[in-house]
C-alpha positions, -999 to +999 in steps of 0.1 A: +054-450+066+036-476+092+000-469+073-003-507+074+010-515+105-012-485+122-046-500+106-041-532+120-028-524+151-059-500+157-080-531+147-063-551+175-069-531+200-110-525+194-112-561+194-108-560+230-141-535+235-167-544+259-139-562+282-137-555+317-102-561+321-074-581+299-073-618+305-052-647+289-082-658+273-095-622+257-062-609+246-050-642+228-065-636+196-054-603+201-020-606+200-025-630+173-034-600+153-006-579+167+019-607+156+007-610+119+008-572+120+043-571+125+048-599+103+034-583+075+052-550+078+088-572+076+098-574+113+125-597+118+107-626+134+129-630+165+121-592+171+084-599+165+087-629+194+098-611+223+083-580+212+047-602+217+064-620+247+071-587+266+030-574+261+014-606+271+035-601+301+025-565+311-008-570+300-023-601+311-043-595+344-037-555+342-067-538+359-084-509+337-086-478+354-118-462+354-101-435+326-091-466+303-107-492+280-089-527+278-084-513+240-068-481+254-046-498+282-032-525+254-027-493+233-006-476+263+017-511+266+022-513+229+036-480+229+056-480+257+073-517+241+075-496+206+096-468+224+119-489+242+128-508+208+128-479+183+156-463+211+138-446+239+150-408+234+166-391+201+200-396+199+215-367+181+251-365+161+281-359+184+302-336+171+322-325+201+357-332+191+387-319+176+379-308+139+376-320+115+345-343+130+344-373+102+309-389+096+312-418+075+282-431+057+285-469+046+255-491+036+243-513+006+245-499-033+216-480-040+207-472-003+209-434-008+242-428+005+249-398-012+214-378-010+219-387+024+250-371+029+238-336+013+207-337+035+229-342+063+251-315+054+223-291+046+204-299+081+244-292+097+248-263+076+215-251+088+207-257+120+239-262+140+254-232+117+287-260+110+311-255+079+310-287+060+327-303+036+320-334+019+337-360+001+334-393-020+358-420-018+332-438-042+357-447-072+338-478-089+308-447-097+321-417-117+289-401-115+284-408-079+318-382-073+299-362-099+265-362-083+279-352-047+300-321-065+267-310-077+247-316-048+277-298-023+268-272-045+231-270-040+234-274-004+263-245+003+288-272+017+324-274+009+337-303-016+367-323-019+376-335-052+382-369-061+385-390-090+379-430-103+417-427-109+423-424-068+428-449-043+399-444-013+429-438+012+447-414-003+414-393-011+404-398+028+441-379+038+437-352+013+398-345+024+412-346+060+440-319+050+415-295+029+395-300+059+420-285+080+429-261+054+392-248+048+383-247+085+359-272+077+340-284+114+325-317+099+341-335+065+313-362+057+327-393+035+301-409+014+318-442+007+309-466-021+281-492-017+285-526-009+275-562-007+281-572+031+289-606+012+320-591-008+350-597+014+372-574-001+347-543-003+340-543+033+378-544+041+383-514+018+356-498+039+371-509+073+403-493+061+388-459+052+371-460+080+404-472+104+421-442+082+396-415+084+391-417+123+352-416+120+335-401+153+301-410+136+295-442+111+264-440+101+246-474+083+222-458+058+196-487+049+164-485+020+134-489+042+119-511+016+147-537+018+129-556+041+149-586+056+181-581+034+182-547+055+180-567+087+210-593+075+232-562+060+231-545+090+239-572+113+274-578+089+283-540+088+272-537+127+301-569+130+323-550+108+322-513+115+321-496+148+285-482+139+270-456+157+233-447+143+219-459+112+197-433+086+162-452+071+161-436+037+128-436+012+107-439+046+079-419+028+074-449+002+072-473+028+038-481+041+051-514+061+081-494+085+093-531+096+127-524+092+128-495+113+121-517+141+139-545+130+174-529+128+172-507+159+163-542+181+189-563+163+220-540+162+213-520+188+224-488+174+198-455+176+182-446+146+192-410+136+176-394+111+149-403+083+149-401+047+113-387+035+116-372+003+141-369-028+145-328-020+177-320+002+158-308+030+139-339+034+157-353+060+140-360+095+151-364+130+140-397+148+122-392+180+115-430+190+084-419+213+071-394+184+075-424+158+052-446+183+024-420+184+027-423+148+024-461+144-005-463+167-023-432+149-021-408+174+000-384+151+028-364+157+021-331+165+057-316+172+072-331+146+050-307+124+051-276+145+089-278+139+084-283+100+061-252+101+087-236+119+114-244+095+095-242+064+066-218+059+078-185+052+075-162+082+074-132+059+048-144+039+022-155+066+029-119+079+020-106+050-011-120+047-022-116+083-016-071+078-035-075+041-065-097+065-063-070+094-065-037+067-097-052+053-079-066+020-096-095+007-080-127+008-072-133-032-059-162-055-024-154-054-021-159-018-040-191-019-014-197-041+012-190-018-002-213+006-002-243-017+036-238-026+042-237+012+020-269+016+040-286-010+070-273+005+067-292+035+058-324+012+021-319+009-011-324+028-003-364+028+028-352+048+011-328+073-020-354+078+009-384+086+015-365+113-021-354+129-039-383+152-060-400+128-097-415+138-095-452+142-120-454+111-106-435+086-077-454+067-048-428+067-039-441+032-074-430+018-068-394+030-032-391+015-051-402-016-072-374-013-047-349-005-014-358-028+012-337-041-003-342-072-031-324-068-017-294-053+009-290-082-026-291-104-040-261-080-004-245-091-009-248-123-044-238-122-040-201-105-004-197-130-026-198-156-044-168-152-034-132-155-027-108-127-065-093-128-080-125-125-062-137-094-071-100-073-107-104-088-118-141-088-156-133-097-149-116-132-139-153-144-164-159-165-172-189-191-147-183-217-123-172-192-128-206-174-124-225-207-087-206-215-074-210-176-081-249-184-061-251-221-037-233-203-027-254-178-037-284-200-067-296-174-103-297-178-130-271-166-144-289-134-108-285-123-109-247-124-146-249-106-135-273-081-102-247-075-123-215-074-151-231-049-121-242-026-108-206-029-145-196-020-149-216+012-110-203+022-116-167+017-150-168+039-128-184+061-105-164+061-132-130+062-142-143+098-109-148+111-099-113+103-135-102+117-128-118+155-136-152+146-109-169+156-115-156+187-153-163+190-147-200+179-115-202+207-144-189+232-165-218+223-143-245+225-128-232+261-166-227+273-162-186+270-128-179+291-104-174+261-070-187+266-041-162+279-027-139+253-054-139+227-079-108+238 
């Protein structure tokens, strides 16, 4: 998401080298830049106008510091203006009421309502420890009932039959009564998609909602709507009593316009975003995190928490006795690494979030590094027999040429795979021989940090 808008910002802001300070005169082309940058990614153009307003003002006639280019100090305004409109601070669900807390989820057809109400679930389930139960008052999609039984399911949350048969109020009292019944904490309604256009749909969904007694309403949006996101959510926001919206399919978005469109125009925090098909891939919105990422500087925390969520404890443990007993690093735990990788969306996902080099196009890299490829690496190492992946150097030739017609790839993709395992396991040799430590020394000019002798 953003990879556009973060290439062209980054441009914008070198165009100002060699500058002294930041005059009308220097920075006009500038901003020029900065407005068909935001153009292009699908900002609403009234957003796009004060959004340029409010920089020429803070910028114009700002001295540089001595620690500042004019490049760096128009990259400091832009991200302060990008954190003020994507919401200043996260804005997490409140869920401090009597239960059963409702959270309604209302948007366009085909938005991701009902992904997004199983990620939701799972991420309450998980890391507030909350008994959930959902329910779909969708009765125009049979399969969308059928989908969210299945998904409930998958995600260990509670489910509240319902049927094309049923009227939408009458399944909203009996989820609020197995609510009660079950104990459930939180009973999330997925609700059916919508035109904001069609009259009578929205007042079926203002009386679910009127019926239900919503403490959250969430508008769940397709980042790659573009402007029909912008116009939806300004009907719904008129309609409903919203109070955060969810961008879904964020990680097939390279543009991220509506993002800041939406927050500006209905003023409403974004909550969460949607960043993969898989129930866990659900994100929480941290406005200032989010502007790091636009401008390239990565988001560091974001991805300490995904490794903290995601790679398996036990497994990395594992590894780090077999390292310290003098047990070579071996194919099966590169393996293990790879699935881990992939867990947490792949090396495209991780690199999203690390600050990027001006000159290197972040969409290259996630070329380089896609999910893809790792599945291939998979593949690769499933392929061949226990033996082979504890002893890597007894695969020969022929051994080479039966790993490939297994897996159904070709042999420079086993040689590519076992000279990447080569350069990890040396890696991995000097770590477990002090080398972490020597190369910590290094970088802090030989005073290693606290903790680490």
């Amino acid at each position: 998401m953003f990879e556009n808008l973060t290439g062209r910002l980054s441009e914008a802001a070198r165009s100002l080298s060699g500058k002294g300070r930041i005059t009308e005169s220097n920075i006009k082309d500038t901003l020029r830049q900065v407005r068909l940058a935001l153009l292009e990614a699908d900002v609403a153009l009234p957003v796009v106008k004060s959004f340029i307003e409010r920089i020429r003002e803070k910028a114009v006639g700002e001295e540089v510091s001595k620690s500042l280019t004019p490049g760096q100090a128009l990259v400091k305004i832009i991200h302060g203006e990008l954190v003020r409109i994507l919401g200043d601070r996260y804005t997490p669900l409140d869920l401090k009421a009597q239960p059963p807390v409702v959270v309604l989820l209302a948007g366009l057809q085909g938005a991701g309502k009902t992904t997004t109400a199983a990620k939701l679930a799972k991420r309450l389930i998980e890391k507030e420890k909350k008994r959930v139960m959902l329910v779909s008052v969708d009765v125009y999609r049979p399969a969308a009932i059928l989908q969210l039984e299945t998904l409930a399911g998958e995600v260990g949350a509670l489910h509240c039959p319902s049927s094309s048969d049923d009227n939408p109020i009458d399944i909203v009292d009996r989820a609020l009564d197995d609510a009660r019944r079950s104990h459930a904490e939180v009973l999330i309604v997925d609700t059916a998609g919508r035109l904001h256009v069609d009259d009578g749909m929205m007042r079926e969904v203002i009386e679910v909602h009127a019926r239900s007694g919503a403490k959250e309403t969430l508008f769940i949006v397709d980042s790659m709507a573009g402007q029909d996101a912008v116009n939806a959510a300004t009907a719904f926001n008129q309609s409903l009593p919203l109070t955060g919206v969810v961008l879904t399919k964020a990680d097939g978005d390279a543009k991220g316009g509506v993002a800041l469109s939406v927050r500006e125009i209905t003023g409403k925090p974004i909550r969460f975003l949607g960043v993969g098909e898989k129930v866990d891939a659900l994100e929480a919105f941290h406005p200032e995190r989010m502007a790091s990422r636009i401008l390239g500087m990565g988001d560091v925390l974001t991805l300490v928490e995904e490794i903290e969520d995601k790679v398996s404890k036990e497994k990395t443990e594992r590894l780090a006795k077999k390292l310290k007993k003098g047990r070579g690093f071996d194919l099966s735990d590169l393996k293990d690494q790879l699935e881990q990788m992939m867990n947490m969306g792949g090396m495209a996902a991780m690199l999203e979030k690390l600050p990027i080099p001006g000159n290197i196009s972040p969409a290259a890299l996630k070329d380089s590094a896609n999910e893809q490829q790792l599945r291939r690496q998979v593949a690769i190492i499933n392929s061949m027999t226990p033996g082979e992946r504890r002893f890597p150097k007894t695969i020969n030739g022929s051994r080479k040429k039966r790993i490939a017609a297994g897996c159904g790839l070709q042999i420079q993709d086993v040689n590519r795979l076992l000279k990447q395992f080569t350069q990890m396991e040396r890696m991995m040799r000097k770590m477990s021989r002090g080398g972490m430590k020597k190369m910590m020394r290094g970088m802090s000019g030989g005073r290693m940090p606290p903790g680490t002798r």
